[in-house]
Residue, then its C-alpha position, 0 to 999 in steps of 0.5 A: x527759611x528755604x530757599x532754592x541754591x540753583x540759578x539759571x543763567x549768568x546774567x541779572x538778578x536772582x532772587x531763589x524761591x523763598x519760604x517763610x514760615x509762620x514770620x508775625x503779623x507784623x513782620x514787614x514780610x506780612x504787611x507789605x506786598x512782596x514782589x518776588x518769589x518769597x512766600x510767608x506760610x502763617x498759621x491760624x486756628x480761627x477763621x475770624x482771626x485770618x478775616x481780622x489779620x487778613x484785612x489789617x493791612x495797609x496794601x493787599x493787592x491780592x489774597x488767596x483762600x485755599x480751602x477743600x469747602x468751596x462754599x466756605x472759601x466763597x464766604x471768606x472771600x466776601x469778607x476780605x478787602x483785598x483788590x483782588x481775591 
């Protein structure tokens, strides 16, 4: 895990930026909607294996594909049940 060691400010909460890398599936990092700057890096190999974890969830609000082949992101995106993709 990386975090920032700065903060601007004196006053109020502050939450560095976080990186979380390849936590599981299952992990409450994964499965539930985190509301600050934490970000959990998972690794995958098999597209159908993002698709299955992907729509294993009991919230997802939102998702995002990242891909250098616009046409196979569309598809994907299709597939999800995200709210918003």
């Amino acid at each position: 895990m990386r975090s920032a060691d700065t903060r601007s400010g004196e006053w109020g909460y502050f939450i560095p930026a976080t990186i979380i890398d390849n936590p599981p599936a299952t992990s409450r990092i994964v499965q539930e909607e985190q509301f600050g700057p934490v970000l959990p890096l998972i690794r995958f190999t098999d597209i159908e294996e993002v698709i299955a974890t992907l729509n294993d969830c009991s919230f997802a609000l939102g998702a995002s594909i990242w891909s250098t082949d616009e046409a196979e992101a569309a598809r994907v995106t299709r597939r999800l049940t995200s709210g918003t993709v």
